[in-house]
N, CA, C and O atoms as a MOPAC input file, in Angstrom:
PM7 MOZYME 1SCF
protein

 N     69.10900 1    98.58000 1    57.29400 1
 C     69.96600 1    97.39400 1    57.32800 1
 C     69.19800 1    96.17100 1    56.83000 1
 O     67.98400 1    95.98900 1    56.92800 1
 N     70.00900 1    95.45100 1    56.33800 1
 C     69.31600 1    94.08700 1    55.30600 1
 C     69.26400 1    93.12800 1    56.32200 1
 O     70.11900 1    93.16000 1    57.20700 1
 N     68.30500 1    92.20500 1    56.32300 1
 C     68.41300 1    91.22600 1    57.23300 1
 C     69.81200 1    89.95200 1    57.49500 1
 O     69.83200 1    89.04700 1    58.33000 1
 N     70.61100 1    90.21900 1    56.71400 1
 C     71.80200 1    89.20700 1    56.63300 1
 C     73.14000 1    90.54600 1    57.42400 1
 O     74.33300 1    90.24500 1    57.44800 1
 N     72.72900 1    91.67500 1    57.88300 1
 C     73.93000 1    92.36100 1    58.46200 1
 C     74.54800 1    91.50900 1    59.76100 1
 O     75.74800 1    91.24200 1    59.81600 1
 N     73.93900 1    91.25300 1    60.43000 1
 C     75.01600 1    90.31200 1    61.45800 1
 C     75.79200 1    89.43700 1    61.53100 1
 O     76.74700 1    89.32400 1    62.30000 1
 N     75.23100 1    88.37200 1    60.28600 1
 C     75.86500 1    87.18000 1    59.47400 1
 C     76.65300 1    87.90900 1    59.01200 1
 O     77.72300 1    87.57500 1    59.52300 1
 N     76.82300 1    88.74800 1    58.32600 1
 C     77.63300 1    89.28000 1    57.29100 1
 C     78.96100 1    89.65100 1    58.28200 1
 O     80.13800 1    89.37800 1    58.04200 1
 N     78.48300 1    90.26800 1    59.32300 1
 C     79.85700 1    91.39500 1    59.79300 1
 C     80.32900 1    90.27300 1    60.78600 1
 O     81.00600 1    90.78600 1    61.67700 1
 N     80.23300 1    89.26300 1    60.89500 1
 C     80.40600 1    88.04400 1    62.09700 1
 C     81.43100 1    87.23500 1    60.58300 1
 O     82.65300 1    87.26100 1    60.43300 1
 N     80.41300 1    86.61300 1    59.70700 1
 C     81.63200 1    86.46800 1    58.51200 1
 C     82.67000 1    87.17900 1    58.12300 1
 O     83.76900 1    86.64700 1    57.96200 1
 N     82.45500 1    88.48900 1    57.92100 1
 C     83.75800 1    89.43200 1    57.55400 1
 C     84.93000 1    89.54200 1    58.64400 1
 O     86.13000 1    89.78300 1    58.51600 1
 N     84.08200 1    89.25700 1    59.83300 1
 C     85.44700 1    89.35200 1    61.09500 1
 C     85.76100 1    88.30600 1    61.08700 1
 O     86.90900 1    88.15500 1    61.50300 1
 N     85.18700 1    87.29500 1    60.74700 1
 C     86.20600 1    85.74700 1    60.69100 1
 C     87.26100 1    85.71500 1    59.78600 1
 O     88.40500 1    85.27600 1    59.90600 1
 N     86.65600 1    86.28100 1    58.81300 1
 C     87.74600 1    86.43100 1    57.16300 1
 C     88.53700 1    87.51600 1    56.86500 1
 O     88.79000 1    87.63200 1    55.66600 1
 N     89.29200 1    88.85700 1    58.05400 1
 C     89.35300 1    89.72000 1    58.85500 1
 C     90.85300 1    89.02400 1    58.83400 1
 O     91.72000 1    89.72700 1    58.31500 1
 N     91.22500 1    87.87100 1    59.28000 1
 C     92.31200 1    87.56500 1    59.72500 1
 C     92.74900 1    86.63500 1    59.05200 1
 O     92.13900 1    85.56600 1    59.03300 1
 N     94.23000 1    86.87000 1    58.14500 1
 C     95.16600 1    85.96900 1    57.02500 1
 C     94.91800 1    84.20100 1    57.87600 1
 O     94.33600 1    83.25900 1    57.33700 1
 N     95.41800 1    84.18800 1    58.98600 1
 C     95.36300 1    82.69300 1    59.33600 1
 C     93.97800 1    82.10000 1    59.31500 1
 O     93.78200 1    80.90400 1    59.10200 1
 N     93.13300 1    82.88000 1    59.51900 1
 C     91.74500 1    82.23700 1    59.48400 1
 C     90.95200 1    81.70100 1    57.61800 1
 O     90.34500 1    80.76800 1    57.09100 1
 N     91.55400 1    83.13200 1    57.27200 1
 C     91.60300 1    83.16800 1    55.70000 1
 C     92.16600 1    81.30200 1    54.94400 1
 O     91.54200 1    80.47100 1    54.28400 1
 N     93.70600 1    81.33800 1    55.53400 1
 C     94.43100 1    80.14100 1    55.09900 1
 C     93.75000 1    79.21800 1    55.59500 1
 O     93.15300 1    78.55200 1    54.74900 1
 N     93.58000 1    78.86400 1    56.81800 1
 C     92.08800 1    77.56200 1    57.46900 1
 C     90.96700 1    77.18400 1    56.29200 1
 O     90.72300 1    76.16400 1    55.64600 1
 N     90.46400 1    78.40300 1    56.34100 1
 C     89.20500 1    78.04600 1    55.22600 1
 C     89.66600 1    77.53200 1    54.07500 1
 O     89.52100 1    76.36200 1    53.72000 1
 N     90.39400 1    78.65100 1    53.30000 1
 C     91.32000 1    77.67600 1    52.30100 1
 C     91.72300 1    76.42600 1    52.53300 1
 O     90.99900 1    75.66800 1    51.88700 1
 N     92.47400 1    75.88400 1    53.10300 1
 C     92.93800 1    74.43300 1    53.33100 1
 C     91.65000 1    73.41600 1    53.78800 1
 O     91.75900 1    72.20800 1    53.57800 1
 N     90.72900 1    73.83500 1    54.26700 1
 C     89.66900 1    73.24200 1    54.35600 1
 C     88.75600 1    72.79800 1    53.59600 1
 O     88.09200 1    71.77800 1    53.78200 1
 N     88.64600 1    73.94100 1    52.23600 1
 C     87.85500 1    74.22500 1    51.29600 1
 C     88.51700 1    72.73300 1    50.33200 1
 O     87.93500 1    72.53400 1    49.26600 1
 N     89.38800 1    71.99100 1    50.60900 1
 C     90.15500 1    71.10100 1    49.84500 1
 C     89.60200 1    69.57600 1    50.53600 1
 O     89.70200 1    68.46500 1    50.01500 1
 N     88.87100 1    69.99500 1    52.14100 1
 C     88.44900 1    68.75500 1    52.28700 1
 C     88.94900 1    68.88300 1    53.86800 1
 O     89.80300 1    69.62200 1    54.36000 1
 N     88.03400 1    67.81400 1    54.51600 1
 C     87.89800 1    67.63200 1    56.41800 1
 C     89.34200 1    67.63800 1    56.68100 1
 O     89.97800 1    67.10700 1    55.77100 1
 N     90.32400 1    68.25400 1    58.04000 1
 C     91.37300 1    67.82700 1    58.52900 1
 C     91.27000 1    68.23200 1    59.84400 1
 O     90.83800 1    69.30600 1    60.26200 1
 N     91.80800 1    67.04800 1    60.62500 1
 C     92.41700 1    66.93400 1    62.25300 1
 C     92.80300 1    68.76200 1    62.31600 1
 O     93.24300 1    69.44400 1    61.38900 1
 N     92.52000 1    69.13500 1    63.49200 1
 C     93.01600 1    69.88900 1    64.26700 1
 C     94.15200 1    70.36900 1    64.38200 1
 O     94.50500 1    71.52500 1    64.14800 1
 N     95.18200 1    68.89600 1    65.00000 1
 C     96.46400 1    69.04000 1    64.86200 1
 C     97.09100 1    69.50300 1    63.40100 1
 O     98.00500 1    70.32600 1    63.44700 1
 N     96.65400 1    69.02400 1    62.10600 1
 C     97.37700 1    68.79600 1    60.37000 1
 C     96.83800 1    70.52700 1    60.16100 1
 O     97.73100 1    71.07800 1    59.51800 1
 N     96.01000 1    71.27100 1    60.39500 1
 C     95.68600 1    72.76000 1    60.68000 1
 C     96.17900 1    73.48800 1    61.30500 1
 O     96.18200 1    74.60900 1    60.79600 1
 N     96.81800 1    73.39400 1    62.59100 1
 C     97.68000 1    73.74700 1    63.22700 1
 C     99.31100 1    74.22900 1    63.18200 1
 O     99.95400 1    75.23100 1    63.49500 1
 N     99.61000 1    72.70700 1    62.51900 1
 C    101.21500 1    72.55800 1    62.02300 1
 C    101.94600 1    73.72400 1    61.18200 1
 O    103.16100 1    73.89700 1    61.08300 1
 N    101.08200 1    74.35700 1    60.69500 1
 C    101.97400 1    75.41100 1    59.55200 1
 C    102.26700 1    77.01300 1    60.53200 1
 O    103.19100 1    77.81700 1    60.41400 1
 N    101.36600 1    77.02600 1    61.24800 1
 C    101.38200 1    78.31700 1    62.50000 1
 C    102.06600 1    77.93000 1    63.82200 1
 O    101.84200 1    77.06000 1    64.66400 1
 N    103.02200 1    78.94100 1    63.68400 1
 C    104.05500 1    79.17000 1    65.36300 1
 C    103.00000 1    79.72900 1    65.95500 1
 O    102.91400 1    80.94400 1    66.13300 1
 N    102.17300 1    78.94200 1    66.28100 1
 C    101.45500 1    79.84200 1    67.83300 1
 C    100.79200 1    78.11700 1    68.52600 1
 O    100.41700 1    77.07200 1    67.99500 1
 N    100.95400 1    78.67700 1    70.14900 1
 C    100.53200 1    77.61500 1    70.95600 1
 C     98.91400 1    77.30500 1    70.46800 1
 O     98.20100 1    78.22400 1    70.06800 1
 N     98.47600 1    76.01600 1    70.54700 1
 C     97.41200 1    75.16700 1    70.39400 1
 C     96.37400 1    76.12700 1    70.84700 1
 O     95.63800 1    76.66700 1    70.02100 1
 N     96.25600 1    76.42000 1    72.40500 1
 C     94.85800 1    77.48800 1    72.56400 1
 C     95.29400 1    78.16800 1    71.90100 1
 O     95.96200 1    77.26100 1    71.40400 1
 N     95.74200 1    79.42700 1    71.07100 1
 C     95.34500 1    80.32800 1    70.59400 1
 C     94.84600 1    79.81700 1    69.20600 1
 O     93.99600 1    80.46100 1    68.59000 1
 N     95.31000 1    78.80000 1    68.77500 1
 C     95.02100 1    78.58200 1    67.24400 1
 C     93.62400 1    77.95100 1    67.38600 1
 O     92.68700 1    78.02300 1    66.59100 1
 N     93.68400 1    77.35900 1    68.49500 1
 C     91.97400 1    77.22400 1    68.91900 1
 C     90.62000 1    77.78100 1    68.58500 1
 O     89.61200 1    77.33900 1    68.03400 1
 N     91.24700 1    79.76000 1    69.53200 1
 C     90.47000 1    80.57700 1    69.49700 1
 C     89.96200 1    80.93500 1    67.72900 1
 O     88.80000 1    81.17200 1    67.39700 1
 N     91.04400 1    80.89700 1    66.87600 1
 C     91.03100 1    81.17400 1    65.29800 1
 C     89.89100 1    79.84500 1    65.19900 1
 O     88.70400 1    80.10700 1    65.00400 1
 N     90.14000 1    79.07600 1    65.28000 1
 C     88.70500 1    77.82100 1    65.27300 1
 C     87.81100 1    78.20600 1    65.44100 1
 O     87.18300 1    78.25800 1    64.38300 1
 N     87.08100 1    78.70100 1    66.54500 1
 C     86.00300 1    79.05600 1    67.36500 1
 C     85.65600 1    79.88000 1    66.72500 1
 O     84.64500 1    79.61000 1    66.07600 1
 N     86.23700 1    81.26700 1    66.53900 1
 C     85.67900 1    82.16000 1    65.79000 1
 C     85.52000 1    82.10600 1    64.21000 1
 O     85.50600 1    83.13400 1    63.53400 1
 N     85.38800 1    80.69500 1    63.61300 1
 C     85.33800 1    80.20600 1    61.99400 1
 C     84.26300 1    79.77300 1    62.45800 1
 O     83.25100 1    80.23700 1    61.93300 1
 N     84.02100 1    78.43500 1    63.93100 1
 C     82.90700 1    77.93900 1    63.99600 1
 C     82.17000 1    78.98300 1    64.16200 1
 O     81.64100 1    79.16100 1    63.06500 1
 N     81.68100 1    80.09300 1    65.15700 1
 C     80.76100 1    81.06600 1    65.46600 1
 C     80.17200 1    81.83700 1    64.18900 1
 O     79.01100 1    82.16300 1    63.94100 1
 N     81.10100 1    81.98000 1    63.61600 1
 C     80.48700 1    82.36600 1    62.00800 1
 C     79.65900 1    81.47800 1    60.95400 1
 O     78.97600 1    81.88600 1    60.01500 1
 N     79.89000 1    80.22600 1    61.33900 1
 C     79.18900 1    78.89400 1    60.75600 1
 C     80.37200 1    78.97100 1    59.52400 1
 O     79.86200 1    78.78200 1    58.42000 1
 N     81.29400 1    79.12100 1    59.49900 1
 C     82.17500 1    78.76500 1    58.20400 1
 C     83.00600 1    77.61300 1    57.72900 1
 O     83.39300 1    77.22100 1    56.62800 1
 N     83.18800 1    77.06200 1    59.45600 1
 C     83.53200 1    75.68200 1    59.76600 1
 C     82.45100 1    74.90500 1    60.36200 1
 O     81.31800 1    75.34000 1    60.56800 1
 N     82.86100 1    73.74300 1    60.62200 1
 C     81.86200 1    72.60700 1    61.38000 1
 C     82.61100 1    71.77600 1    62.05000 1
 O     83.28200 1    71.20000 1    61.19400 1
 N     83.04100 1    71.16100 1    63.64400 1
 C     83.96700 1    70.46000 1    64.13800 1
 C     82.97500 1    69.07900 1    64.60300 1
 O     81.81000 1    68.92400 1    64.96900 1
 N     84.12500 1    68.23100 1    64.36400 1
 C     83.25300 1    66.79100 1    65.36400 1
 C     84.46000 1    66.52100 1    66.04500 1
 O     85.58200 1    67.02100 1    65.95800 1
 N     83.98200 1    65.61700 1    66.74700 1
 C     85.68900 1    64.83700 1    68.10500 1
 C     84.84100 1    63.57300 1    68.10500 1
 O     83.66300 1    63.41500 1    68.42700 1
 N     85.77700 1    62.69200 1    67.64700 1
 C     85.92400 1    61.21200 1    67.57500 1
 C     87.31300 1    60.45600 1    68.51400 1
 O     88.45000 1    60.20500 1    68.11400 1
 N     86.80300 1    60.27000 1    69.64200 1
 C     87.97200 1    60.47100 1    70.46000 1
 C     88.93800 1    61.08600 1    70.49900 1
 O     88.59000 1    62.11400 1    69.91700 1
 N     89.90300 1    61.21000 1    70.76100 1
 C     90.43600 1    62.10300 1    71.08000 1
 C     90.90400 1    63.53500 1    70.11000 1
 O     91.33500 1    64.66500 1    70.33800 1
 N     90.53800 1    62.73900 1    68.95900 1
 C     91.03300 1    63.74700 1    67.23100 1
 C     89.66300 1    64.43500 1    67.22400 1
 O     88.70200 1    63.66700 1    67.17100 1
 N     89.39000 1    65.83400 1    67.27000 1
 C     88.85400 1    66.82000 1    66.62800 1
 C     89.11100 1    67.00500 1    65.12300 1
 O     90.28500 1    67.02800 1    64.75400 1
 N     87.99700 1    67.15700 1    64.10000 1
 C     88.12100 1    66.80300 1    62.67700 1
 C     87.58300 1    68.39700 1    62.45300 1
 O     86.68700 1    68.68700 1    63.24500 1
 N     87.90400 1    69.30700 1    61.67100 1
 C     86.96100 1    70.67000 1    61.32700 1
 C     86.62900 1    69.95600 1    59.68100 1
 O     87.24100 1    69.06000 1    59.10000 1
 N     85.52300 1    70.68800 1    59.27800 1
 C     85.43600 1    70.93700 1    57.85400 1
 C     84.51600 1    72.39600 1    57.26600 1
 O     83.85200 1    73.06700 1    58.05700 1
 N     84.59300 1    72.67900 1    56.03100 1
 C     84.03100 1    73.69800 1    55.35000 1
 C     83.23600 1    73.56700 1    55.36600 1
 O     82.68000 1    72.47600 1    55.23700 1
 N     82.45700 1    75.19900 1    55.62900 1
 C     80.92700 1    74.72700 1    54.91600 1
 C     80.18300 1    75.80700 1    54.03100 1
 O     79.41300 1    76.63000 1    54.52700 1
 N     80.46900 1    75.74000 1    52.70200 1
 C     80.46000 1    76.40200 1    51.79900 1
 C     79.36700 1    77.35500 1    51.85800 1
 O     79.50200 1    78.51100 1    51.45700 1
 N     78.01700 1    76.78800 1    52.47000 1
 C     76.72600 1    77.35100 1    52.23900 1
 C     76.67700 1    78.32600 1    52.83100 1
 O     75.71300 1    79.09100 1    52.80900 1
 N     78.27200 1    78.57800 1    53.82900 1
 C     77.51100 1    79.79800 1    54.56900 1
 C     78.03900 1    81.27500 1    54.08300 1
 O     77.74700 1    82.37700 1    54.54600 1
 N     78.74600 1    80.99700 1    53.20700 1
 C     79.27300 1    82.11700 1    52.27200 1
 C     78.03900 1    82.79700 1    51.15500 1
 O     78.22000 1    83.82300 1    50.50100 1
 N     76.52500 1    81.78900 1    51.12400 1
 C     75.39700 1    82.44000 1    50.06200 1
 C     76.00400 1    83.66300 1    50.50600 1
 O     76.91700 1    84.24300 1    49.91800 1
 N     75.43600 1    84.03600 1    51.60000 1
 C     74.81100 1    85.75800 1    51.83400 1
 C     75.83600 1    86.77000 1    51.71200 1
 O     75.66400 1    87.98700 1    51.77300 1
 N     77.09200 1    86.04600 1    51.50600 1
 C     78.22100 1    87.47800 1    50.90400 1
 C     78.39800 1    87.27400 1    49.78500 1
 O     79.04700 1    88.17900 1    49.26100 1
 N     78.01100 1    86.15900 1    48.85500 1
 C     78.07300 1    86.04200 1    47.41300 1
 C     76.70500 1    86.91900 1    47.48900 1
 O     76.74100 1    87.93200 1    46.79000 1
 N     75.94500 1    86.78000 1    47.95200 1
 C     74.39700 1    87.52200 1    47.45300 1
 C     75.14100 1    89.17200 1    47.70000 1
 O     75.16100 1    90.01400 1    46.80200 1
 N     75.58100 1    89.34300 1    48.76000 1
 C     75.79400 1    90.96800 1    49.10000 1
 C     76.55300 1    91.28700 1    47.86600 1
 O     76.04100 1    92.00700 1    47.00800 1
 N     77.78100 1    90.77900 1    47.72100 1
 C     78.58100 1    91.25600 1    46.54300 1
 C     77.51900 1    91.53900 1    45.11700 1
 O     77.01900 1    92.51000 1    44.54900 1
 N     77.53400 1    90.54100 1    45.01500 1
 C     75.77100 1    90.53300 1    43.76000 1
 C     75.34600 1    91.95400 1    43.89800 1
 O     75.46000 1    92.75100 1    42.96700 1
 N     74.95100 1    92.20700 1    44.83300 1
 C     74.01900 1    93.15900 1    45.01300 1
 C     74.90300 1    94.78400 1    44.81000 1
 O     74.58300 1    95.67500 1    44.02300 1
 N     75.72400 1    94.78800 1    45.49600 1
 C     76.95300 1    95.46700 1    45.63400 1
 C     77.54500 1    96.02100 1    43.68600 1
 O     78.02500 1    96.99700 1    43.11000 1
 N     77.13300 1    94.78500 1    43.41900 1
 C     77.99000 1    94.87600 1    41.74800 1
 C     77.31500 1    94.88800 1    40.86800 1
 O     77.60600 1    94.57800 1    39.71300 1
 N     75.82600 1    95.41900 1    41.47400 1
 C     74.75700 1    95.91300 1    40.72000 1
 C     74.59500 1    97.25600 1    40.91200 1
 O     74.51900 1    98.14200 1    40.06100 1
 N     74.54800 1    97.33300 1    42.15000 1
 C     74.68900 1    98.89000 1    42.65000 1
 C     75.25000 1    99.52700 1    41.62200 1
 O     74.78300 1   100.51500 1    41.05500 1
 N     76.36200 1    98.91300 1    41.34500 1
 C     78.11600 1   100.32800 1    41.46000 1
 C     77.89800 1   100.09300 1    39.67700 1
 O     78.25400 1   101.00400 1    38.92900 1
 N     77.40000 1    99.03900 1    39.20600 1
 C     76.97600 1    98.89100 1    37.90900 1
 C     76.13000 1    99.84900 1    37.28600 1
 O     76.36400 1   100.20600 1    36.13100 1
 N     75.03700 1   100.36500 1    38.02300 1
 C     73.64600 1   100.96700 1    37.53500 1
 C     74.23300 1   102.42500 1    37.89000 1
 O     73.59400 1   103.37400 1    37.43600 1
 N     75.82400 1   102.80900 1    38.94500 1
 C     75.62900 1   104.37100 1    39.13600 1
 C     76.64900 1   104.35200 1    38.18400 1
 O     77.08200 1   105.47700 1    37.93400 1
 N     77.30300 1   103.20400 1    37.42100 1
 C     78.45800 1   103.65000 1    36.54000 1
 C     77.72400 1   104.29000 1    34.98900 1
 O     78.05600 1   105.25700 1    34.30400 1
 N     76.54600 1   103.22500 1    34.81000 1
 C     75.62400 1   103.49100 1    33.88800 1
 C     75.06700 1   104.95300 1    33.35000 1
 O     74.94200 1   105.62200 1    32.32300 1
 N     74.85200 1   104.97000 1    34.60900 1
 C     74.30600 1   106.77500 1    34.96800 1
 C     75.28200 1   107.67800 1    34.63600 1
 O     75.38300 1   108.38200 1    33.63100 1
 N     75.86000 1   107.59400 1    35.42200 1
 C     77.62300 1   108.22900 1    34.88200 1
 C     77.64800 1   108.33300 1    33.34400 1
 O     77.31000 1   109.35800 1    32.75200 1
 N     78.06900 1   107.21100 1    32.73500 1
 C     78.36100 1   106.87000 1    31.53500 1
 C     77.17100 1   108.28800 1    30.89700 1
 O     77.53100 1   109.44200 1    30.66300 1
 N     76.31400 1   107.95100 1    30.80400 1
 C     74.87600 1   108.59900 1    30.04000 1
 C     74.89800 1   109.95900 1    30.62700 1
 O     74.08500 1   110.65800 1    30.02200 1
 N     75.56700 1   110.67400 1    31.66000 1
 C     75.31100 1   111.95100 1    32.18300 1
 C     76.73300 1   112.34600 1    31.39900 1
 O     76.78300 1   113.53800 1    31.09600 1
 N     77.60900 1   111.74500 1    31.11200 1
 C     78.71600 1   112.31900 1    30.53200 1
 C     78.44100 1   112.16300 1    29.03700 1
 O     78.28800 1   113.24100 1    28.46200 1
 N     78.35100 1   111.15600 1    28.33200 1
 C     77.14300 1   111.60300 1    27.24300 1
 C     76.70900 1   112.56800 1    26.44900 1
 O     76.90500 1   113.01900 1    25.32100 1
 N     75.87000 1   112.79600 1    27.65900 1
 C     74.72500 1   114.67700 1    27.26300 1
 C     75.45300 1   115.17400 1    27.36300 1
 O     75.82300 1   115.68400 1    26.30600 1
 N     76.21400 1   115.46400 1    28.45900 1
 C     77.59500 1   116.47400 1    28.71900 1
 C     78.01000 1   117.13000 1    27.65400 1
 O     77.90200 1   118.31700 1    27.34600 1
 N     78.85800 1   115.56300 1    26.73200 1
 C     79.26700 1   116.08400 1    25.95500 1
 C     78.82300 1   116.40600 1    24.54600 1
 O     79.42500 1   117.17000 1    23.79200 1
 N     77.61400 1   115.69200 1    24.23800 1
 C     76.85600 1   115.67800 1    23.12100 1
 C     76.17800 1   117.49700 1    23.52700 1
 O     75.78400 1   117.96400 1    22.45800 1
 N     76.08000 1   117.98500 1    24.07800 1
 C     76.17300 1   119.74800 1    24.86200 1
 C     77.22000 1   120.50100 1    24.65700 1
 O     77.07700 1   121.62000 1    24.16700 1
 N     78.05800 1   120.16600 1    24.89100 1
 C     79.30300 1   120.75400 1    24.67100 1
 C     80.08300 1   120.53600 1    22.61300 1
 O     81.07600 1   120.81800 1    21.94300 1
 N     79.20300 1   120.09500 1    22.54000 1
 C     79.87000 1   119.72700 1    20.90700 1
 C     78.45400 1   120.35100 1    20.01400 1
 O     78.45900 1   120.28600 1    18.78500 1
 N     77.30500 1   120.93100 1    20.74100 1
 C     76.79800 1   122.11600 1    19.67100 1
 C     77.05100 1   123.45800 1    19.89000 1
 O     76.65800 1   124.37500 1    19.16900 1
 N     77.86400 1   123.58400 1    21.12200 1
 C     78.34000 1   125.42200 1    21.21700 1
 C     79.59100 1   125.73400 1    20.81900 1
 O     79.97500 1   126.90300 1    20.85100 1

């Protein structure tokens, strides 16, 4: 296991769930109140909460409270280590397609002197 597996599977379960998905999105556009995040989802305030908490626990959000208004915002940086995994991921599947490619090849450059 790579040293970013806990980050990773703590990010993937945040991003795991469409409403949490849409948060980040709408966030990714810039800071908003609590309440203006809220408004588009039929579900009571604590639960849309809990969808908060588990964006903050992942570090994907960042909250402040300025009296009584709670503000969330994005925080892009914490997505490096699944842009790096994918990277890595799309090198992988790159280098066994390669292989592939070149084993089918001989294959057939074999099959076309008998």
């Amino acid at each position: 296991m790579d040293k970013y597996s806990t980050s990773l599977d703590t990010i993937f379960h945040a991003l795991a769930d469409p409403t949490r998905r849409a948060v980040v999105q709408r966030l990714a556009k810039g800071p908003a109140p609590v309440k203006e995040l809220a408004e588009p989802y039929d579900m009571a305030l604590p639960s849309f909460m809990k969808h908060l908490n588990v964006l903050e626990e992942a570090g994907l959000i960042a909250s402040k409270k300025q009296g009584r208004v709670r503000t969330c915002s994005f925080n892009p940086d914490k997505l490096e280590a699944v842009e790096k995994w994918f990277d890595e991921q799309r090198a992988l599947w790159a280098s066994r397609f390669d292989n592939l490619d070149t084993l089918l090849s001989s294959l057939q450059g074999g099959n076309d002197e008998t």
